[in-house]
C-alpha positions as CSV (number, residue, x, y, z in Angstrom):
1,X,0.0,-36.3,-102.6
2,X,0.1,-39.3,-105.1
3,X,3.3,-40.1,-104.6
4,X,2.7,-40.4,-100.8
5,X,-0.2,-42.7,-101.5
6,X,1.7,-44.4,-103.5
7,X,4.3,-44.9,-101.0
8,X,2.1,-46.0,-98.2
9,X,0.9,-48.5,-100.6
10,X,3.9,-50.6,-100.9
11,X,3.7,-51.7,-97.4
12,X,2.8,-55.4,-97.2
13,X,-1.1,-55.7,-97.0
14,X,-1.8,-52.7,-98.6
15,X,-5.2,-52.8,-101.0
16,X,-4.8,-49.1,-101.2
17,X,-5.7,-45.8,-100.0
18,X,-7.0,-42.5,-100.3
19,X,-6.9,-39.1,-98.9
20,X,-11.3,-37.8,-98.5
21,X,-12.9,-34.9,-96.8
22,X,-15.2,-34.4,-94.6
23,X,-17.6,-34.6,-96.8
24,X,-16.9,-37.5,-98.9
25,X,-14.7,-35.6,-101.6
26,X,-11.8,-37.0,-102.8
27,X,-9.1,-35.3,-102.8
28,X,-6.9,-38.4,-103.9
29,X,-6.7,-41.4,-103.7
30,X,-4.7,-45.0,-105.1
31,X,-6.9,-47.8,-104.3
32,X,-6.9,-51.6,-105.8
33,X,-8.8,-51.9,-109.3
34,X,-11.6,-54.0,-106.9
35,X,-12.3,-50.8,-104.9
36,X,-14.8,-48.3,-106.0
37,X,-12.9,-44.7,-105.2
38,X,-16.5,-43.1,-104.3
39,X,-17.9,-45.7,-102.6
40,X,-14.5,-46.0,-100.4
41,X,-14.8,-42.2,-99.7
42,X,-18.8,-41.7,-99.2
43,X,-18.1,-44.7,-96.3
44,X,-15.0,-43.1,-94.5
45,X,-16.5,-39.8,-94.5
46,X,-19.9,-41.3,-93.2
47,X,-18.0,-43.1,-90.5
48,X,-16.2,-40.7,-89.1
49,X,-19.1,-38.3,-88.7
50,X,-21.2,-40.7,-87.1
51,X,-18.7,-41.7,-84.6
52,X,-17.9,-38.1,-84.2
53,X,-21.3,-37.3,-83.0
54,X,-21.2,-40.2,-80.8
55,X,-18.4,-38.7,-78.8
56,X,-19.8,-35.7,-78.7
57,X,-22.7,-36.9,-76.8
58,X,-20.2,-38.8,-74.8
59,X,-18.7,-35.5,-74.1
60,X,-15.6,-37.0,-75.9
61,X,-13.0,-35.9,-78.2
62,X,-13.1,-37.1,-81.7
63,X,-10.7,-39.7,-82.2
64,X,-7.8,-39.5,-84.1
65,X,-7.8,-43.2,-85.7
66,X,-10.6,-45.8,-86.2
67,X,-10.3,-49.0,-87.2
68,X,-13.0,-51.5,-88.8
69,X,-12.1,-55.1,-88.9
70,X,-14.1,-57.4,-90.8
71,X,-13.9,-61.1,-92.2
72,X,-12.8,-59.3,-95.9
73,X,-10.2,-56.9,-94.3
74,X,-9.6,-54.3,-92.5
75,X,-9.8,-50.4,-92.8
76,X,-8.0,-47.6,-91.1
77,X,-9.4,-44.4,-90.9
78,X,-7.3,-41.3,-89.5
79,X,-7.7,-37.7,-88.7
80,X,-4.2,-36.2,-91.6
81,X,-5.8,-32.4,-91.0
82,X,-6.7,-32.0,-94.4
83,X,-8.7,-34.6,-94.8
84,X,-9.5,-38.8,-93.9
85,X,-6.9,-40.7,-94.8
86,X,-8.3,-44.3,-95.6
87,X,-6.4,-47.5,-96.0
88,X,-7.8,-50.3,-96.8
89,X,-6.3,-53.6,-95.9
90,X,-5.6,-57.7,-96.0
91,X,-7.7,-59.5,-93.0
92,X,-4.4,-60.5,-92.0
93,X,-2.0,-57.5,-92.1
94,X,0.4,-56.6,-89.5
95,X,-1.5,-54.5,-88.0
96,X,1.1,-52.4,-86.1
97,X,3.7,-51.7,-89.6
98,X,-0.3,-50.6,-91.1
99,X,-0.2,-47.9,-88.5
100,X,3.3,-46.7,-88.2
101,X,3.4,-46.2,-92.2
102,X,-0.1,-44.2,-91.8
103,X,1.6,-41.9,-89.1
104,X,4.5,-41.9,-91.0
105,X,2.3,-40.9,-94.5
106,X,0.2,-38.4,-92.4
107,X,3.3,-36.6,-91.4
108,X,4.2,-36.4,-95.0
109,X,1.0,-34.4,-95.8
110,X,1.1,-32.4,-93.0
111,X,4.3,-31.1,-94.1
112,X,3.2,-30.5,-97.8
């Protein structure tokens, strides 16, 4: 799992990420020094729940990506089955590699 954090990393703009449950446990993660793993994971889990229950009163699906842009950066968050996958970003990343090296790293987990 490390190694495919560590992988997804590498892509320009990458602070780092993390792989959370549902319910804020970690289950791994390899995020910058600056980034507090718990904190990072309490939010992403927190997140996605609320949005969740939003849909559901919508009578939506839950989504399968969300994406937070602020003036600091940016954080994707993304349904990998197991878990949340959180990246956290740059303000200016290139927004479209950010997501095709997410898919490509939540494939990677779904086949472990």
């Amino acid at each position: 799992m490390y190694n495919i954090l560590g992988d997804l990393n590498k892509t320009s703009g990458i602070q780092g990420s993390m792989l959370v449950g549902g319910d804020g446990i970690i289950i791994a993660a390899d995020l910058d020094e600056r980034l507090e793993d718990e904190t990072v994971g309490a939010l992403a889990a927190s997140i996605v729940s609320n949005v969740n229950k939003a849909m559901e009163r919508l009578k939506q699906h839950n989504p399968d990506r969300i994406t937070i842009e602020a003036g600091e950066g940016k954080i994707f968050l993304n349904d990998a089955g197991v878990g949340i996958l959180a990246v956290v970003t740059e303000p200016e990343v290139n927004v479209g590699m950010v997501r095709l090296e997410i898919k490509n790293a939540i494939s990677r987990i779904k086949g472990q």
